[in-house]
N, C-alpha and C positions, 0 to 999 in steps of 0.2 A: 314353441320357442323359435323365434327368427334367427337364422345364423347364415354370415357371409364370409366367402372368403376370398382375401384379396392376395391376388399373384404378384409381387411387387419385382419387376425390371428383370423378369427370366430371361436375357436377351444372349443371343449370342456369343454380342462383345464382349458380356460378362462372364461368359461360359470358356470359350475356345477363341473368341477373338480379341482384340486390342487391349481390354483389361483383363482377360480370362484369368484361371487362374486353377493348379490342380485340385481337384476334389469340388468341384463347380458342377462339373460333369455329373457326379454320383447321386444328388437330387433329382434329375430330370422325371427318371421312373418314379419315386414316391409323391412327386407334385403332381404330375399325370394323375395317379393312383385318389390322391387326394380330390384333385377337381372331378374326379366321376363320384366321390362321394359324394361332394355337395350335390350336383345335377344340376342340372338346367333354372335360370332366374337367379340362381344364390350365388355365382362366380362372375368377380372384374378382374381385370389384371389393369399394370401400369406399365408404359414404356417409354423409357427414360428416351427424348427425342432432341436433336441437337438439329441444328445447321450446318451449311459449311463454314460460317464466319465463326463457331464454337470459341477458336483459339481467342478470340476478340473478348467474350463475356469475362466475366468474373470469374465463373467456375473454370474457362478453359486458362487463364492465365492463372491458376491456384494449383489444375492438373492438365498439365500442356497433353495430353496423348486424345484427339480425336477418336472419339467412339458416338455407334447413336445415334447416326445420323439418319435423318429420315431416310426412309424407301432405302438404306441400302441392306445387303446380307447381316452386317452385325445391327441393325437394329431392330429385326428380325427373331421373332421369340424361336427358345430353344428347342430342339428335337420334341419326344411324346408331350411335352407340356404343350407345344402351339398346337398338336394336334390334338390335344384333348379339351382345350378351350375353344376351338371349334366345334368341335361335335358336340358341348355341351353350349352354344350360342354364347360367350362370354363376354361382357361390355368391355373394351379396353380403352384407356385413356393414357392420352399422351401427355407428358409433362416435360417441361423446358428443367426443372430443378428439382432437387432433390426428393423434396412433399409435391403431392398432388392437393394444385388448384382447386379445392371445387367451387368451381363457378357454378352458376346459376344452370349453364345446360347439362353439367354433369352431375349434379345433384339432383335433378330432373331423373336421373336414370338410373342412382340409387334409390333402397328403400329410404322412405322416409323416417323407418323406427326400426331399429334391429337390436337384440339382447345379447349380442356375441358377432363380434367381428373379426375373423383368425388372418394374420398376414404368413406368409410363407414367401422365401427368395432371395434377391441378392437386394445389394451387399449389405447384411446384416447390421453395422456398424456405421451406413448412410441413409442409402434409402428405406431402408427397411425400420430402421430406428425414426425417421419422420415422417413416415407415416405411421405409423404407430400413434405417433400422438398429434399426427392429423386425424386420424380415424376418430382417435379418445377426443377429440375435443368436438367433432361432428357429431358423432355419438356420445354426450357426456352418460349415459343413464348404460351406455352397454359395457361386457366384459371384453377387453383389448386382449386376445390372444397372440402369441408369436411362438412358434414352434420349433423349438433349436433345432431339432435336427434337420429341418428346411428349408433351414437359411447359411446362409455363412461367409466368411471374407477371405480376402486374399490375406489377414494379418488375423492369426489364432489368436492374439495378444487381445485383438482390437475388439475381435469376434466377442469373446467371452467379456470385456467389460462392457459394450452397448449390450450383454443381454444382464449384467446387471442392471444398467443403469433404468434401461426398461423396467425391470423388476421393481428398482426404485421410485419408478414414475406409474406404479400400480398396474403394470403389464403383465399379465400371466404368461410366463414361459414354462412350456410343458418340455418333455424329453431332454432335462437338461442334465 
């Protein structure tokens, strides 16, 4: 059985910098923990990447607070998770919005056919909810994992209805 797990926007910003937010922090060690599960070949992550014109787009006039930006500190993945996506080689893809593009050269890099695909990360209720069913629709034939206790938002409110609504869109949420 092929199984992948995608890290989605561990980043800083999201942790301790511009959008951070408490209890962001207390993943770091179980996502770690998780990526030396899978090992080597079976882990990508995604990081959420802006410019400086950000405030310009859509998103940044929807959420005025700059985060993400390329090459700086906050768009920079989080304590043991970035070091554990290194030492397990992990493909990481940048994405300008919410879901991850995949294009032609980033599917190039995923497997072609996987039976289980588990997201873990932030923010449960944006990014983590789109890809979700970016994954599910790449993969129509696999199971869409997301793992509550891996993920989570700056709004408990918001947290717990994107993991319904996952649930509703045939996502397996474990640890809930």
């Amino acid at each position: 059985m092929k199984k992948i797990l995608i890290v989605v926007d561990y980043q800083n910003d999201f942790v301790d910098g511009t959008l951070g937010f408490d209890g962001a922090e207390i993943l770091d060690e179980s996502i770690a923990k998780k990526i030396y599960e899978y090992g080597e070949g079976n882990v990508f992550f995604t990081r959420d990447t802006h410019t400086e014109d950000y405030l310009q787009t859509r998103e940044g006039r929807n959420l005025p607070v700059e985060h993400c930006v390329k090459d700086t500190k906050g768009w920079e993945v989080y304590g043991e998770t970035k070091k554990a996506l290194e030492e397990v080689k992990a493909e990481g893809f940048d994405k300008e919005s919410f879901g991850l593009s995949i294009t032609e050269e980033i599917a190039s890099k995923l497997p072609k056919t996987v039976d289980e695909v588990e997201l873990v990360g932030l923010v449960s209720n944006i990014c983590v909810l789109s890809n979700a069913v970016i994954f599910q629709t790449y993969y129509p034939g696999a199971t869409i994992v997301v793992d509550a206790a891996l993920t989570d938002s700056f709004d408990s409110v918001l947290n717990q209805k994107a993991l319904d609504v996952m649930e509703g869109l045939q996502v397996k949420v474990l640890n809930r």
